[in-house]
Structure formats: C-alpha cells, structure tokens
C-alpha positions in Angstrom: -0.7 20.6 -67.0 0.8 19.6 -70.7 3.3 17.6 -71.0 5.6 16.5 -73.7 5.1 13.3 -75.4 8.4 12.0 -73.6 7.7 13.3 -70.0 4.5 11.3 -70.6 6.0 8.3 -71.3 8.5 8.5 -68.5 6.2 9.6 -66.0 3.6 6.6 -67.0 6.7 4.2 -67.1 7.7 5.5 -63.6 3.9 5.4 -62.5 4.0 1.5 -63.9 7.2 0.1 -62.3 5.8 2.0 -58.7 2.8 0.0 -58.9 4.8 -3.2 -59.9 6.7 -2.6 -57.2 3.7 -2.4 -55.1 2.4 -5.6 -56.1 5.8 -7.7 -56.2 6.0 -6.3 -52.4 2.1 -7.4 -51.3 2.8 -11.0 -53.4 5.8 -11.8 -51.4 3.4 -11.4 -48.0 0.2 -12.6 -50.0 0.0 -14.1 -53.1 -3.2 -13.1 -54.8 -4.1 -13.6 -58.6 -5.6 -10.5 -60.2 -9.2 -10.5 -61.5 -8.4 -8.3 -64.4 -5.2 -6.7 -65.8 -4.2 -2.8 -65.4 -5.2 -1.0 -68.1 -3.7 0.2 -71.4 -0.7 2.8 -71.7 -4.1 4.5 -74.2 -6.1 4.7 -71.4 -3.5 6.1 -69.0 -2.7 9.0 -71.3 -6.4 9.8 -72.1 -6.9 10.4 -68.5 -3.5 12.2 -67.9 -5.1 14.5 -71.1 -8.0 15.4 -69.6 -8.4 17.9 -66.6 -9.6 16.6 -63.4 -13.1 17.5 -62.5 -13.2 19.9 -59.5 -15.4 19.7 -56.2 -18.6 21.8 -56.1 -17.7 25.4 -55.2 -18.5 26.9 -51.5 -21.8 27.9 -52.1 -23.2 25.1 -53.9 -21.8 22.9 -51.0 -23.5 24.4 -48.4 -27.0 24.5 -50.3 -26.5 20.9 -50.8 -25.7 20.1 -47.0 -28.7 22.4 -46.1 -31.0 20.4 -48.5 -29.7 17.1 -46.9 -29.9 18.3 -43.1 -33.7 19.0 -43.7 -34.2 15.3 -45.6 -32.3 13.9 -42.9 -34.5 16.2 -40.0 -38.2 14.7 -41.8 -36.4 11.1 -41.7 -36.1 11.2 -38.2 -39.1 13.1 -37.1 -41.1 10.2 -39.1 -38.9 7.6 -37.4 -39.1 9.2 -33.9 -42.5 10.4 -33.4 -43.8 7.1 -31.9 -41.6 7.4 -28.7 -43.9 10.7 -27.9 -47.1 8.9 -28.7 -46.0 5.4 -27.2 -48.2 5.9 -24.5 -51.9 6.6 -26.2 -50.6 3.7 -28.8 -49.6 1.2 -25.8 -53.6 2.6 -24.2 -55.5 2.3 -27.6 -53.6 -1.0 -29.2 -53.4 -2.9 -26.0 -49.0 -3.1 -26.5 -47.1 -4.4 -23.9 -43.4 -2.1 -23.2 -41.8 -5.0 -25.5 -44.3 -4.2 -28.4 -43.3 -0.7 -28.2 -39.8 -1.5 -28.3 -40.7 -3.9 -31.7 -42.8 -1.4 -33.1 -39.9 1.4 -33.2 -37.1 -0.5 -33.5 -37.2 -4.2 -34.8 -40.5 -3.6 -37.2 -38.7 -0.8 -38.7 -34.9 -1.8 -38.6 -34.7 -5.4 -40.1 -36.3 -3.7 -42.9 -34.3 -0.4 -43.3 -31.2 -2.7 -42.9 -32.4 -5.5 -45.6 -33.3 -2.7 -48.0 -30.8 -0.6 -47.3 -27.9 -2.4 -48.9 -29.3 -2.8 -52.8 -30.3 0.6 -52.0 -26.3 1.7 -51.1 -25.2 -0.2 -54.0 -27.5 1.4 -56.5 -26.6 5.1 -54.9 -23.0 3.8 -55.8 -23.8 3.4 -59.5 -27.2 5.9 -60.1 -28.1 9.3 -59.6 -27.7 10.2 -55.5 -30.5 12.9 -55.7 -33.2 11.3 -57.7 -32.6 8.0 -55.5 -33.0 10.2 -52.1 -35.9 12.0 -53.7 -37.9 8.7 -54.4 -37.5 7.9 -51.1 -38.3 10.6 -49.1 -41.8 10.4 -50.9 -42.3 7.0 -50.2 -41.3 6.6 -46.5 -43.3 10.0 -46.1 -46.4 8.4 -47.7 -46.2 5.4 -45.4 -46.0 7.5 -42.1 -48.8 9.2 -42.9 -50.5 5.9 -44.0 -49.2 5.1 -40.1 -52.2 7.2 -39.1 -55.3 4.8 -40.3 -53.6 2.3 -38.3 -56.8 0.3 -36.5 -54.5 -2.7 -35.1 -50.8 -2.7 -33.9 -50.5 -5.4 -36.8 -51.4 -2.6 -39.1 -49.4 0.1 -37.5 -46.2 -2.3 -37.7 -46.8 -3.4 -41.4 -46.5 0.5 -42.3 -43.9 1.4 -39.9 -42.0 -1.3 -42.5 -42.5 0.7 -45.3 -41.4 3.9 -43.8 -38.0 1.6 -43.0 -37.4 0.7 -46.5 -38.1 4.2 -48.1 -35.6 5.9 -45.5 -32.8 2.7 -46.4 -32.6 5.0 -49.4 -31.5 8.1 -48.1 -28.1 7.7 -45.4 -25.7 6.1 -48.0 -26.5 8.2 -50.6 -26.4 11.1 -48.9 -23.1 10.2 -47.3 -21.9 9.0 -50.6 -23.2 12.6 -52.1 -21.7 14.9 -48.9 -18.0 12.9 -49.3 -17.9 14.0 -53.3 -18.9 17.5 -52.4 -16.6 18.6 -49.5 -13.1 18.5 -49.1 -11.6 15.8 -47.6 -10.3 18.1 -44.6 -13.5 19.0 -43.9 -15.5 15.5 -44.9 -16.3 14.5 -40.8 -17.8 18.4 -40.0 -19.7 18.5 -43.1 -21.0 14.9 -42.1 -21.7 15.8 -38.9 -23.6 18.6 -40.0 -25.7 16.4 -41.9 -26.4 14.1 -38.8 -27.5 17.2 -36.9 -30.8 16.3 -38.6 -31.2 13.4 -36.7 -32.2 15.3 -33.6 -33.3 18.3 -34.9 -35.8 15.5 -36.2 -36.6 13.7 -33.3 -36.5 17.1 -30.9 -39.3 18.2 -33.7 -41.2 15.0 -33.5 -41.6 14.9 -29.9 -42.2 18.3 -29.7 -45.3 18.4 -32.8 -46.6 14.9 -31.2 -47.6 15.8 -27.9 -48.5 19.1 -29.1 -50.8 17.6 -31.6 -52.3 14.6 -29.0 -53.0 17.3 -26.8 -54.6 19.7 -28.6 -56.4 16.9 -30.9 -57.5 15.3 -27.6 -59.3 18.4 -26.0 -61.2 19.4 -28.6 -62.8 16.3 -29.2 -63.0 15.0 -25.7 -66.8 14.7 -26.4 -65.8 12.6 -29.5 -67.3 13.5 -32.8 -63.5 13.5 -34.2 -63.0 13.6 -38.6 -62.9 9.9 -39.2 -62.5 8.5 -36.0 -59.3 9.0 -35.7 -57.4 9.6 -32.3 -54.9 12.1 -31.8 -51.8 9.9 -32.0 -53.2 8.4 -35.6 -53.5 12.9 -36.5 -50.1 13.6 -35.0 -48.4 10.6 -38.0 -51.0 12.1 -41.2 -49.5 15.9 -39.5 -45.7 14.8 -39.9 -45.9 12.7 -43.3 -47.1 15.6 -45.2 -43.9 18.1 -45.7 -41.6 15.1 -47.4 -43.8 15.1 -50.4 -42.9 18.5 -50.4 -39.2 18.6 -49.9 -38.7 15.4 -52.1 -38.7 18.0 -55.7 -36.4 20.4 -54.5 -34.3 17.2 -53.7 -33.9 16.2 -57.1 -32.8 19.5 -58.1 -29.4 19.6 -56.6 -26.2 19.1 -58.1 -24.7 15.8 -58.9 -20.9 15.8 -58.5 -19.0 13.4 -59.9 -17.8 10.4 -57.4 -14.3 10.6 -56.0 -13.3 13.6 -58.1 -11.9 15.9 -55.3 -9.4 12.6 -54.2 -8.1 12.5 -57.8 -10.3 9.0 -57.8 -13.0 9.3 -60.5 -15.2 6.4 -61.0 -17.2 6.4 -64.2 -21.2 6.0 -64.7 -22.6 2.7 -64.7 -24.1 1.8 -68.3 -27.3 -0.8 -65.9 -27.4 0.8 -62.8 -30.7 -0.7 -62.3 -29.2 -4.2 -62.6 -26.8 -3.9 -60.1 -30.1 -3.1 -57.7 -32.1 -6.0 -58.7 -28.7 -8.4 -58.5 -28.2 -7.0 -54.5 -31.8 -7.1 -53.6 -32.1 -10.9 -55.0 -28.9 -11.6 -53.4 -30.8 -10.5 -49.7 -34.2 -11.4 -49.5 -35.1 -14.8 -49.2 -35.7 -17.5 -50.8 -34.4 -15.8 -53.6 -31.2 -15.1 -52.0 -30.3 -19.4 -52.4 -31.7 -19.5 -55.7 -29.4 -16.7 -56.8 -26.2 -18.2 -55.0 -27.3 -21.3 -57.0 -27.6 -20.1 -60.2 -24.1 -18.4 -59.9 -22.3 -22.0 -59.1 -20.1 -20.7 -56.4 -18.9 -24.4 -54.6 -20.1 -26.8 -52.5 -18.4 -24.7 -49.7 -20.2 -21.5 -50.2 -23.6 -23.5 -50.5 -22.9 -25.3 -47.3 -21.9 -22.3 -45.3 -25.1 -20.6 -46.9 -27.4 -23.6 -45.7 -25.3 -23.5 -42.1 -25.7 -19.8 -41.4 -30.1 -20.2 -42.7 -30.2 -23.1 -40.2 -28.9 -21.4 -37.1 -30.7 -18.6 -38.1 -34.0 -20.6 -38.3 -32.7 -22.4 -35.1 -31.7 -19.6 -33.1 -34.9 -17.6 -33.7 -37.2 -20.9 -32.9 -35.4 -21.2 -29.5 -35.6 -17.7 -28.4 -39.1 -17.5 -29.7 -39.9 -20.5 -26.8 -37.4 -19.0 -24.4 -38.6 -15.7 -24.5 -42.0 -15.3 -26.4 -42.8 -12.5 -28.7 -41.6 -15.1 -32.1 -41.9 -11.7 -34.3 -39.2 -10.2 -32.5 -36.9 -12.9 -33.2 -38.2 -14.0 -36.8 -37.3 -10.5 -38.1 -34.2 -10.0 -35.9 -33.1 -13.7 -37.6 -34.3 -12.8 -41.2 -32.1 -9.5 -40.8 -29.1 -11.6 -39.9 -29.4 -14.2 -42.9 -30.4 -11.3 -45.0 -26.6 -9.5 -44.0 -24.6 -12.6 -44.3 -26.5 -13.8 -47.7 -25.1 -9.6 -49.0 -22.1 -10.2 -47.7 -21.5 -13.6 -49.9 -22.7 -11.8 -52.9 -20.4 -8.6 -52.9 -17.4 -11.1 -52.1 -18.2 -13.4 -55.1 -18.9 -10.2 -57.2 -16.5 -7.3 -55.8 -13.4 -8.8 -54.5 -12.1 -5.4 -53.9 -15.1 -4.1 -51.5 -15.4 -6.9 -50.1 -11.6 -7.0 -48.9 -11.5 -3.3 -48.0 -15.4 -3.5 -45.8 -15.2 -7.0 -44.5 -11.5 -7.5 -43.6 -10.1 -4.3 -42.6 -9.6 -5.2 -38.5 -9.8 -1.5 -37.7 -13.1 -1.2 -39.7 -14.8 -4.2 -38.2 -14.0 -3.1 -34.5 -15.1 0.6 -35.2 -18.3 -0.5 -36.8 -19.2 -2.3 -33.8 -17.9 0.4 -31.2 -20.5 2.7 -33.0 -23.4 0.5 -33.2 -23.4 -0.4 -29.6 -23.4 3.6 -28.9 -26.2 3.6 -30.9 -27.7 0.8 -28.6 -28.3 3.0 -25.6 -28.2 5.9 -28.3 -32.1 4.7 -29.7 -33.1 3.3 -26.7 -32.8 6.4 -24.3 -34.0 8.3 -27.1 -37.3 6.3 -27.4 -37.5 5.7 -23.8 -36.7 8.8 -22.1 -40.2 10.6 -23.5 -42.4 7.9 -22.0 -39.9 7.3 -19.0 -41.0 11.2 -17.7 -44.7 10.4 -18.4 -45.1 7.6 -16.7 -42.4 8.0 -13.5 -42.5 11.8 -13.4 -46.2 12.1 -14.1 -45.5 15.0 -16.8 -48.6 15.8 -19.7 -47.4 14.9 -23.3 -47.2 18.7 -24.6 -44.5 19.1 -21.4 -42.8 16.0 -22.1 -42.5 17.1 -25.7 -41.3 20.6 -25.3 -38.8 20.3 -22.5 -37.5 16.2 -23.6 -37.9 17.3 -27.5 -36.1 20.5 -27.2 -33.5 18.5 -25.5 -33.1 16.4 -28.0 -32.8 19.1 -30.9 -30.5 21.6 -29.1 -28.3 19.0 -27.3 -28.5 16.9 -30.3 -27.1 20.0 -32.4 -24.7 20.7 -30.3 -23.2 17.7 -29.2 -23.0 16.4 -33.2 -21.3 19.7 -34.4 -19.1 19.5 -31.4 -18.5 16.1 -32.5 -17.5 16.6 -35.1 -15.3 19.5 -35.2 -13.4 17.6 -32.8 -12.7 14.3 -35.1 -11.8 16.8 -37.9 -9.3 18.7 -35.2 -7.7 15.8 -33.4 -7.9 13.8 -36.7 -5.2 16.0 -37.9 -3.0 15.2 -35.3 -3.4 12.1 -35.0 -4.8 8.9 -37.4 -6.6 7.8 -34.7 -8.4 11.1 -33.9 -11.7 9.9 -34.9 -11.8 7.0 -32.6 -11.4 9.6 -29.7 -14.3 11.2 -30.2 -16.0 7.7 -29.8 -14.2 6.8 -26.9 -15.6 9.9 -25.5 -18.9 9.1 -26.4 -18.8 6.2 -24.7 -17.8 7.3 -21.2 -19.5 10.9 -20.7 -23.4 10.1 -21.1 -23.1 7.0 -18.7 -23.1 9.6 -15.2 -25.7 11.9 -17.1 -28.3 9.0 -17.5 -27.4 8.2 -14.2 -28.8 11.2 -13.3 -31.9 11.7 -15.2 -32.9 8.2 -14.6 -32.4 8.3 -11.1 -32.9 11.9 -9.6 -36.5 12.0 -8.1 -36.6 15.9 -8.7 -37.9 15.5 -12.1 -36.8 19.5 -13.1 -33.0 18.3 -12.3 -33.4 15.4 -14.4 -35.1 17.4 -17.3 -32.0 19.6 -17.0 -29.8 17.1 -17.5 -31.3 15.9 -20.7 -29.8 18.6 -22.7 -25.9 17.6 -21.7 -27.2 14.1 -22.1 -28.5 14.2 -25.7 -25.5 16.0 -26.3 -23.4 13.4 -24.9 -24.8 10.8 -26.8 -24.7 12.7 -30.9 -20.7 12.8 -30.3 -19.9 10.5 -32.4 -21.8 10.7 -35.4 -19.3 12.7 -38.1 -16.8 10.5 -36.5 -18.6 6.9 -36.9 -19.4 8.0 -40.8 -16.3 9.7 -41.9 -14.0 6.4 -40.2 -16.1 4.6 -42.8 -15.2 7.0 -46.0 -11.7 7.3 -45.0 -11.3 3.3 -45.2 -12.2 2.5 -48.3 -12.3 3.7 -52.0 -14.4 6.3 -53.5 -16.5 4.2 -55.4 -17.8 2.0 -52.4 -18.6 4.7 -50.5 -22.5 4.2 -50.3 -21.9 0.5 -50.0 -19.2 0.7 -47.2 -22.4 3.0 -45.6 -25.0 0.7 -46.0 -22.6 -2.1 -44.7 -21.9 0.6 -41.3 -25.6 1.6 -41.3 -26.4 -2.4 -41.6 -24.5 -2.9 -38.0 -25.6 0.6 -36.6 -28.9 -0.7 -37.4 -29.4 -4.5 -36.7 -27.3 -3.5 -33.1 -28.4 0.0 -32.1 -31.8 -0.2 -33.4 -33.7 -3.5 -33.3 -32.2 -4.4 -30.3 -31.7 -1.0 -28.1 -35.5 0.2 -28.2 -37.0 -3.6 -28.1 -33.5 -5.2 -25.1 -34.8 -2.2 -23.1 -38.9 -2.7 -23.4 -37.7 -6.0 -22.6 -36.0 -5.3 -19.4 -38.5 -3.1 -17.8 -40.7 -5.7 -18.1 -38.9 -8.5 -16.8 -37.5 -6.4 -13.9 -40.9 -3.8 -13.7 -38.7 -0.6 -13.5 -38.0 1.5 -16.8 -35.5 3.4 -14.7 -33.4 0.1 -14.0 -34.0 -0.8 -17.3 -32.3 1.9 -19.3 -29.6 1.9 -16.0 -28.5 -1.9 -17.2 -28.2 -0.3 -20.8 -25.4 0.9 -20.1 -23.2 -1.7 -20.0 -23.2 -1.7 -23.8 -21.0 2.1 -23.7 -18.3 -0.1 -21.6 -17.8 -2.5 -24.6 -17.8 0.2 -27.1 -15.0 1.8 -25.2 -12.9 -1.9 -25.7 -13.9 -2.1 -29.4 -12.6 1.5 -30.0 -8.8 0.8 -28.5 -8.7 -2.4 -30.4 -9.4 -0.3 -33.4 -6.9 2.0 -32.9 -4.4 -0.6 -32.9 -4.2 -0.9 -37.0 -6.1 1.9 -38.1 -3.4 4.2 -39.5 -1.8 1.0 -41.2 -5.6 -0.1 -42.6 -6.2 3.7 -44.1 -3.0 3.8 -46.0 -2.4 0.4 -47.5 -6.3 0.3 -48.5 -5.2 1.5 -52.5 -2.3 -1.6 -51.8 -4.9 -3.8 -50.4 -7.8 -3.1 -53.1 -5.6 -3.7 -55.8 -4.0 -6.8 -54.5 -7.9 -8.3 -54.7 -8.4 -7.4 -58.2 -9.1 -3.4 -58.4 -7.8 -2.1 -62.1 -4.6 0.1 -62.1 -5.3 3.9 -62.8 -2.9 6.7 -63.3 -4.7 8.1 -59.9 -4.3 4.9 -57.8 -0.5 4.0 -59.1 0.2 8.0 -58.4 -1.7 7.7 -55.1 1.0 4.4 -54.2 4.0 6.6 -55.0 
C-alpha cells in the first residue's frame, strides 16, 4: 500500500501516541525503565516502505512438514528402540529395572535438556534447517555407535550423545513450522509434526524385535559378524537412514521468522556467539565463571551459590537415601544447569525472560504438559517389556502388535489432538488447555485396563485407544507455547517447554517407574501408581486457564514494558 507523505506521518504519529499510551497505562500499574528507546521516525517509514514478506505458499508448506515428520519419526525411533530391546540389554549388561529406566530416560534427558537450550537459542538467530541437519547426523551416528556398546557404562555414555544431537531438532523445527503455516492452522500443522513421535517409536519397536529375533536364530550356534548380539544389530540397523535424510534436510526453504504475524525479526550478524554465550551460561563450572565475569550483584551470585548447594546437597542425600548416585547426579546437574539458563536470558533478554518465566498461565501449562509426559514416556518404555515379561509374549509379537499400537494410536490420537485445540481454540482462548485436560483424564481407565486385564489379547487391544489417549496433547502443549510469546523467542520459549517436558516426563517417568517396580516387585502396580501424576496435570491446567486469555494478549504490552524496541508492527499490533 503507498501512501502520501502526510498519511505517513499521521498514521506513524497516531501509531506513536498508541504506544505512549500503552506505556503511560503499564507505568501507572508497573513502573519499569526501558532498556533501549523506540526507534527512529527513519526506521518506521523504511519498514512501512517495504512490502511484508509472505508465508511459504501451500505446497512448499506441506513438503516442509513432510520433511520434518520423517526427522521427527528417526528421532524417536533412535530414542525408543531400547524399550523393545530392554530385556536382552537388562540379560546381557546385568541392569537392574532402575538401570533401564536411567539408561532411557535420565542418561539421555539431562543431556537433551542441558543442550537443548544454546541449541534453541542459536535456532532463534541461525539457519533452522542446516542446525536440524547437523543434528540429525550426529545423534544418528551415536545410535549406531550404541551398538558396540560392551558395558551399560558404554551404552549410557552414547545414549548421551544421541541426547544432545536430537536437543537440536524440536525448537527449531517448531520455530521453523510456526513461520511457515498460518497462525489458524499453527497447532494442526504442529501436531502433524509430533505424529512422528510415534510413528517413530511404533517403528522402533516394531524393527527391534524384528531384528533380535531374526538376528538371534540365525546365529543361535554363535559365529555372529563381530560378536555382536542382536540388540547391539537392531541400534547399527536404525542409525543408518538419518545420515541419509540429514541432506535433504538442509535443502528446504528458510522463511523468514514472524513474517506471517506482521513481526519480522532480522538476522543475527554472530549467531554463533549467542550459542557459545548460552552453552557457557549452562554447563558447569563454566556457568559461575561466566555469571562472574558479567558482575551481576552480590544477590545474583548468592542465589547462584544457594541453588549449586542444594543442588549438590539434594543429590548427595538421595544418592544415600535411595542408591543409584548417577541417577541423582545427572537429575541435579540438569536442575543447576536450568536455573544457571534461566539467570542468563534474564540478565541478557529482559523481554524473554518476562514473557517465558513470568507469564502464570505459561508456567502452569508447562507443568500440566510435562507431567502428561511423565506417564506419557514411562508407559511408553514400559508397556513393551511389561507384555514380555507378565504376558509371556516373544519380542517380534510384542513389537508388531505394542509397536503398531503406538504408531497408529499415536497418529490418530495427535492429529485428533490437534484438530481439536485448533477447533475449540477458536471458540474459546482457553481451547488448547481442553485438549490437555482431556488428556489427562481418558488414558487413566485404559491403562487400567491393559495393566490389569489377565487376558493379554484384551489388553493388547486396548493399547491402540491408550496410545491414542496419551498423543492428545501434543499440538496443544506446543502451540500454547508459540501463542505466548513473540516471534523471535519462539525456539527459546521451546527449549524452555521441552526443558520441563524433559527434566519431568523424561528423566523421571521411565527411571520413578523402574524404580517402583522394584521397590514394590510388580511392573503392573508400578505404572498403576503413575497415574497419580495425570490427576495434578488436570489441577495445573484449570489454574492456567484462569489468566491465559489476559497473558496472550498483553504479551506485546508486557514485552515492551521490559525493554523490547517499538516497531510499526508491535505499536500497530497494540492499537
């Protein structure tokens, strides 16, 4: 649109006492002094001169999402492939249930979680597809480095690396997916994308026992390549195809971040930099040295020596309470790790920090979707060697009929998922959170009724509605996340979600659940006591629901108040 050099200047001047207006309203509530001022009247009429950028067309958005659902289907056939092979691992290694809970979920989610946060921030500032393409090919090297594994020491150390090569791909692709579909359609098309979480770990439990199987009988006698068993074959079988996939990765389009919301945010000049600041702001020691060097207070050094002591503390008592000291070393170094981030985006991005730490609606969300993840990764880990070892079935059965479970359930229950938090999000703000709130009541009487039917075709029946159940709130969980905060923090407000998910669903679900069936000797009452964490995910998601239309649409209001410059987009966004 052209306008005259007069409309211009009365449109900018109307744009500029809006936005005043804005801020003389927050300052009476909350006085806050501004980081930097707005910019220039310049500035606002070069970006009212230049045409918006427009969202990929139709076709190009669905290649992309297709491209994505298959990096997202080899991430979690990597990640869930143990669960299958548990069982020969658990024979071979000598692991205890607890082990096998450490080995899929703390050994490999302390370190997705640490990683993943540089990793969100530097998919907020570099090229989305190269980043996701690096890592595919690293975190499908170290699977297939899983399979010369001689020692459950060895097997952990790599299932560590395939956690910090797969840190890489969630936020970006999230980040990538929001900037490529409309708005309208952001929770569907993310929903979609999670599909390949159990079209992954059907396929993975499906190829696993398939491959111990067949591997097994052939060389019963022994005389196998190398030595190698069939579970240490079934990891060198799935690493392979990533190194594949990862080119055509690199060749999809990269559209420009928040165009389609009128929110463009420019290229960084070091993204680089930015990494290496966020990964020496998490990993210790370095983390204290850097907080040093920056000279934040005595307060901020003093919380930071609090929170490392109690974290140090913490794991040292559990570690005498409760044994297993790697457990709780990793589960601590995660936590410091988390809260050492969080000081550093505060202290360097006001802004993000206000709109990902303090929005209430966010927090309780967050935490409502992590603890469906909790039973979420346990059952899905457990229930594989749950109908070996109670039900008596061979690996190849447990694989087809549990793994094709998981990937047509899964499909179906994500899609359904998210359709739904696109449909009722439209009627009303808190749409999303119903689809969460669902997901936390319906798989409770299906896993119920695998766990406990002694008829072990009914309870293999019921795995399909249960998988389904339990993918409901995926597109829901991620596009919450997106719709609270600005386009340019999208990957970070994704690691930050993912960070929770993870540290939660992950290194506690898989390993609180080994845990449990040991301590009480039944897997079946094991997973059953699980369920408890569904009934506080339920409470988190009404609390949320209490501010979340307020939090979405002050969030421009609320970024600005903590120091976000003034654009002609974001003062025509507060009109």
């Amino acid at each position: 649109m052209v306008h005259s050099p007069q409309e211009e200047v009365n449109l900018i001047e109307r744009l500029r006492g809006i936005a005043l207006g804005a801020t003389a309203r927050r300052k009476a509530r909350c006085p806050i002094v501004r980081r930097e001022p707005a910019p220039g009247f310049a500035i606002l009429l070069r970006q009212m001169a230049s045409p918006p950028p427009q969202l990929p067309d139709a076709r190009t958005a669905r290649s992309t999402l297709l491209v994505l659902v298959a990096v997202y289907l080899l991430n979690f056939l990597d990640r869930q492939i143990p669960a299958i092979l548990a069982e020969r691992i658990k024979a071979d290694l000598g692991a205890s249930d607890a082990q096998l809970g450490f080995l899929y979920g703390t050994a490999f989610a302390v370190f997705y979680a640490i990683f993943g946060l540089p990793l969100g921030r530097l998919a907020d500032v570099w090229d989305r597809r190269r980043l996701i393409a690096w890592g595919l090919g690293f975190w499908s090297l170290m699977t297939a480095v899983s399979g010369l594994a001689r020692s459950f020491g060895q097997l952990a150390l790599a299932r560590v690396g395939v956690g910090v090569g797969e840190a890489s791909a969630t936020p970006a692709a999230y980040s990538l997916l929001s900037d490529t579909f409309p708005r309208e359609r952001r929770a569907t098309a993310l929903a979609l994308y999670s599909s390949g979480i159990y079209l992954g770990s059907g396929l993975g439990l499906l190829l696993g026992g398939w491959v111990v199987d067949r591997w097994d009988a052939a060389y019963a006698a022994g005389g196998a390549p190398f030595g190698l068993a069939g579970w240490q074959a079934a990891f060198f079988l799935v690493g392979v195809p990533g190194l594949a996939l990862a080119a055509r990765v690199a060749a999809l389009p990269e559209p420009q971040r928040g165009a389609g919301e009128g929110l463009p945010s420019p290229p960084e000049a070091r993204p680089f930099r930015a990494f290496w600041a966020e990964l020496a702001a998490v990993l210790p020691p370095f983390a204290l040295v850097e907080l040093v060097r920056r000279r934040p207070g005595p307060r901020a050094i003093a919380a930071h020596l609090l929170v490392a002591a109690l974290c140090v503390a913490s794991a040292s008592g559990l570690s005498r309470l409760l044994g297993n000291p790697v457990q709780w070393v990793s589960l601590a170094v995660g936590v410091y790790s988390a809260f050492c981030w969080a000081q550093a985006v505060a202290r360097r991005d006001p802004p993000s920090a206000e709109l990902i730490f303090r929005t209430p609606s966010l927090r309780f969300a967050s935490l409502g979707f992590a603890l469906l993840s909790f039973n979420g990764y346990g059952l899905s880990f457990w229930l594989a060697p749950f109908f070996s070892r109670v039900h008596g079935l061979p690996l190849a059965s447990v694989g087809l009929w549990v793994g094709g479970a998981a990937a047509l359930g899964g499909l179906l229950g994500v899609s359904l998922g998210g359709y739904l938090a696109d449909r009722w999000r439209r009627r009303s703000p808190r749409g999303r959170l119903f689809v969460g709130m669902a997901n936390a009541v319906l798989p409770v009487p299906l896993a119920l009724g695998v766990l406990w039917s002694p008829d072990a075709r009914l309870a293999l029946a019921l795995t399909l509605p249960l998988y389904a159940s339990l993918a409901l709130w995926l597109g829901a969980g991620a596009s919450t996340v997106q719709d609270l905060v600005l386009p340019r923090m999208r990957a970070l407000a994704s690691a930050a979600f993912l960070l929770v998910v993870t540290l939660i669903g992950l290194a506690l679900g898989p390993y609180s659940l080994g845990r449990l069936s040991v301590a009480t000797g039944s897997l079946p009452l094991a997973l059953s006591l699980g369920l408890v964490a569904n009934g506080l995910a339920l409470g988190c998601f009404l609390l949320a629901g209490r501010t979340l239309a307020e939090d979405e649409a002050s969030r421009l209001e609320r970024a600005e108040a903590a120091g976000e410059p003034l654009t002609l987009e974001s003062a025509a966004s507060l009109a």
